[in-house]
NUZA-568866 format. One record per residue: x, y, z of N, C-alpha, C in turn; residue in one letter. Coordinates in Angstrom, 2 decimals, decimal comma. Layout:
<recs>
n.xx;n.yy;n.zz;ca.xx;ca.yy;ca.zz;c.xx;c.yy;c.zz;residu
X;Y;Z;X;Y;Z;X;Y;Z;A;
...
</recs>
This chain:
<recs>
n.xx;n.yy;n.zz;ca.xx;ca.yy;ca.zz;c.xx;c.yy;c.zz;residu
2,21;4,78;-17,62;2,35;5,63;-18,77;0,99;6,07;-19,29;X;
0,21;5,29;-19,24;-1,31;5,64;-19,63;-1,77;6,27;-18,81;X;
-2,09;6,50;-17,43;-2,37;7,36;-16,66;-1,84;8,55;-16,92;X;
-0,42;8,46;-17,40;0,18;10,02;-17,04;-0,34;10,44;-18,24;X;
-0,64;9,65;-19,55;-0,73;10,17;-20,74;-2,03;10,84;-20,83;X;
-3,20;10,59;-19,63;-4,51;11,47;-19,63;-4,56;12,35;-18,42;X;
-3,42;12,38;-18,04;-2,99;13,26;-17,04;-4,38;13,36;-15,72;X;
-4,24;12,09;-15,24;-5,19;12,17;-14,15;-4,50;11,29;-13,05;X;
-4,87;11,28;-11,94;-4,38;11,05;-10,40;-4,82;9,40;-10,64;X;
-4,34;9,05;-9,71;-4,34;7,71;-9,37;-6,41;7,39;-9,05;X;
-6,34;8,34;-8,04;-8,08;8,35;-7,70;-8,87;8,35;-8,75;X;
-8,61;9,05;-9,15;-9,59;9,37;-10,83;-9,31;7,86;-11,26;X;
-8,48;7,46;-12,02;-8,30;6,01;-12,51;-8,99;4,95;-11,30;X;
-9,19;5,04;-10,71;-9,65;4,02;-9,67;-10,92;4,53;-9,55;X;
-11,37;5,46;-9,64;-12,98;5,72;-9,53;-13,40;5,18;-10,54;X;
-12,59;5,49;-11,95;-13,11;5,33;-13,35;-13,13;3,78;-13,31;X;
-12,43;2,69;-12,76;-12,10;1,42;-13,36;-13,05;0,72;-12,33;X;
-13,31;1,44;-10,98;-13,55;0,58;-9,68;-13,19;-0,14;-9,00;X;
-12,05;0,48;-8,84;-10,48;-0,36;-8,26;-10,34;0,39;-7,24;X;
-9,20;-0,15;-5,88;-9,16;0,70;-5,20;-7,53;1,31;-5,76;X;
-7,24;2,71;-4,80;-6,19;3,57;-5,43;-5,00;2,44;-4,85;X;
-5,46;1,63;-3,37;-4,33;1,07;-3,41;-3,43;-0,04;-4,44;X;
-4,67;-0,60;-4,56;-4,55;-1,76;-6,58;-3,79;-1,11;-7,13;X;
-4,03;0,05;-7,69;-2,74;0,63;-8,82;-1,98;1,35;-8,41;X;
-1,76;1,70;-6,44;-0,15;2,39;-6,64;0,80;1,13;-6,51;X;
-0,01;0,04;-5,49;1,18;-1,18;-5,70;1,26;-1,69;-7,04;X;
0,88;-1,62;-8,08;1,31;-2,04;-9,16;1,95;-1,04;-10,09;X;
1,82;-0,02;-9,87;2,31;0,72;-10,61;4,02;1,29;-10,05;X;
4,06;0,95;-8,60;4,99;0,61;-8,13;5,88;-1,00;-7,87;X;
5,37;-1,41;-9,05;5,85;-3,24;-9,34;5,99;-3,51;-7,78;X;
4,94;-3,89;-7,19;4,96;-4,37;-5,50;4,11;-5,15;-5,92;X;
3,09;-5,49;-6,78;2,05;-6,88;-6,57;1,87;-6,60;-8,54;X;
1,62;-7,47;-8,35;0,38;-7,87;-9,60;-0,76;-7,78;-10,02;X;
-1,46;-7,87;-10,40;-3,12;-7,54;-10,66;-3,88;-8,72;-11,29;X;
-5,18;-9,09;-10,71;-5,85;-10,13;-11,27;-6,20;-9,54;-12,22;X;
-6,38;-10,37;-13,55;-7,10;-10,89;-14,38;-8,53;-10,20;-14,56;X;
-9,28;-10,04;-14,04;-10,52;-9,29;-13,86;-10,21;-7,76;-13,26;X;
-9,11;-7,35;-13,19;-9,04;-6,07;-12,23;-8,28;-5,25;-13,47;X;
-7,09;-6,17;-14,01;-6,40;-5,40;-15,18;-6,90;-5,29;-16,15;X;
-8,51;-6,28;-16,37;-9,36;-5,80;-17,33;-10,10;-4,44;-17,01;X;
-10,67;-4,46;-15,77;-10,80;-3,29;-15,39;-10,67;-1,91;-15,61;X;
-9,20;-1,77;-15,41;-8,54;-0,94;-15,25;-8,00;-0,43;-17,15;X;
-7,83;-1,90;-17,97;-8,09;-1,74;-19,17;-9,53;-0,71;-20,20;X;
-10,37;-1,46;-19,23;-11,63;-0,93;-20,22;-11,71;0,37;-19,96;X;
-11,51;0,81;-18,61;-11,11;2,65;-18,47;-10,20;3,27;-18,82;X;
-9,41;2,49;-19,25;-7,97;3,49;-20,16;-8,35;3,95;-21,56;X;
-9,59;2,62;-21,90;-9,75;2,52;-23,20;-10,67;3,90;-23,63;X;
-11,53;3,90;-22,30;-12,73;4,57;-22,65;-12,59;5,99;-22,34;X;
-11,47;6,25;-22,01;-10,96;7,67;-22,17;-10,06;7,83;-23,20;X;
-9,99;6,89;-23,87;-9,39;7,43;-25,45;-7,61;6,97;-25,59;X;
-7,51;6,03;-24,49;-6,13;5,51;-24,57;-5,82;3,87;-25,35;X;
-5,32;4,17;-26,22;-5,13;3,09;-27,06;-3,52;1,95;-27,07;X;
-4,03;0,91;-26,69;-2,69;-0,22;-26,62;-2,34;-0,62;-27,73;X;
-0,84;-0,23;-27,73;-0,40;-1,14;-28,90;0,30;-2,57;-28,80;X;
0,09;-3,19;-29,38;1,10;-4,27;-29,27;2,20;-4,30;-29,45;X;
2,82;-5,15;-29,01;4,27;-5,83;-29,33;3,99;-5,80;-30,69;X;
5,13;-5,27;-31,89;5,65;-5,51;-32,72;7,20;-5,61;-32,91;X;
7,63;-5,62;-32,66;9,68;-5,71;-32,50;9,98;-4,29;-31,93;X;
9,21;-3,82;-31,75;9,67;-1,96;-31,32;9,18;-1,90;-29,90;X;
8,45;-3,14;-29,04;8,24;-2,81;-27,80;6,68;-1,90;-27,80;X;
5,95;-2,66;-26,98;4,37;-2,37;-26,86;4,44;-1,05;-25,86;X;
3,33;-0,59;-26,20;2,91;0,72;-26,10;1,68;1,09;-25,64;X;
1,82;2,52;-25,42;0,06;3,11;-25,68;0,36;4,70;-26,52;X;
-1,15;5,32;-26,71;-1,13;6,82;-26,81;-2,31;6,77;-27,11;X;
-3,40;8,20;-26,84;-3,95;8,58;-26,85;-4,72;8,63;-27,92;X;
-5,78;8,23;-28,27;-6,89;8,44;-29,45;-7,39;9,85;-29,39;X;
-7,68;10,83;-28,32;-8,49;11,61;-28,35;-7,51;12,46;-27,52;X;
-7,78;13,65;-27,16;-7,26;14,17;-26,07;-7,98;14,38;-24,93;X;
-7,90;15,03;-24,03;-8,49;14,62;-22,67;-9,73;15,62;-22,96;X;
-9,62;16,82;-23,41;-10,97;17,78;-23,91;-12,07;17,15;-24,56;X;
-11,04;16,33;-25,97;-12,01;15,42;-26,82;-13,05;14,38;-25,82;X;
-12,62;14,15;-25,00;-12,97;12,27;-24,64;-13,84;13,03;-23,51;X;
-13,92;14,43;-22,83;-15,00;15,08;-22,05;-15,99;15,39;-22,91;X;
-15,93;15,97;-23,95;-17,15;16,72;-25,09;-17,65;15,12;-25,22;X;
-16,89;13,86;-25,73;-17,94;12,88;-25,98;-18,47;12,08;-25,13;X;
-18,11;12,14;-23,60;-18,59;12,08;-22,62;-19,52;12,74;-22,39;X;
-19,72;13,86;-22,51;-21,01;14,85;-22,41;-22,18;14,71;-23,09;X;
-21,59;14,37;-24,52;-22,64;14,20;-25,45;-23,26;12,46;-25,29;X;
-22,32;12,00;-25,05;-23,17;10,43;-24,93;-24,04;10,40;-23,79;X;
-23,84;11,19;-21,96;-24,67;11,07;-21,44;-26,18;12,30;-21,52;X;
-25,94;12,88;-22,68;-27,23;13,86;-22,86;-28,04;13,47;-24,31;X;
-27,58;12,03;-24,64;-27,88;11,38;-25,67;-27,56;11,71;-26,98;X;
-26,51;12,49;-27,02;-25,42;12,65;-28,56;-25,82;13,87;-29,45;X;
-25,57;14,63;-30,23;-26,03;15,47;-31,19;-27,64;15,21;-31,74;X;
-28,19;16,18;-31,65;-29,68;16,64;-31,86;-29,33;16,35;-33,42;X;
-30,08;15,69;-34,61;-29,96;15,95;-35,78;-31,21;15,57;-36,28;X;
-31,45;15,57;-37,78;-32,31;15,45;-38,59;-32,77;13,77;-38,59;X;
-33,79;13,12;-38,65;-34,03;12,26;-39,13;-34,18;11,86;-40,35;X;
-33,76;10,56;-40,95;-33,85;10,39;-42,82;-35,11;9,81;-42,99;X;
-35,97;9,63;-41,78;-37,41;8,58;-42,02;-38,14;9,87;-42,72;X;
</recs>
């Protein structure tokens, strides 16, 4: 659901996490499981494209999107060209 929700391919998520594509089609096709270090992985790149987990609260855990996929490129851009040019307060 998080994948589809930033609308990117399996590859893309596996480039982004450093997983291989086969790791998340068997899991995403409930055929294996995922270690511990891999679903963190694959966590910290969901995160860092702006996809946010919710927890279990009685309504069944979740995700959705913090940013949209435009948003989370512009601040991608700007963090690797070192962020908005501004004024200094010194």
């Amino acid at each position: 659901m998080a994948r589809a929700a930033l609308k990117i391919g399996v590859r893309d998520l596996a480039e982004m996490a450093n997983v291989t594509t086969a790791t998340l089609t068997r899991y995403e096709n409930e055929r294996g499981g995922m270690h511990a270090d891999t679903r963190d992985k694959v966590k910290r790149a969901l995160e860092s494209a702006g996809v946010v987990f919710i927890p279990e609260n009685g309504g069944g855990a979740g995700v959705r999107l913090k940013f949209n996929r435009r948003e989370v490129k512009a601040i991608e851009r700007l963090e690797n060209e070192g962020g908005i040019v501004g004024d200094d307060d010194v």
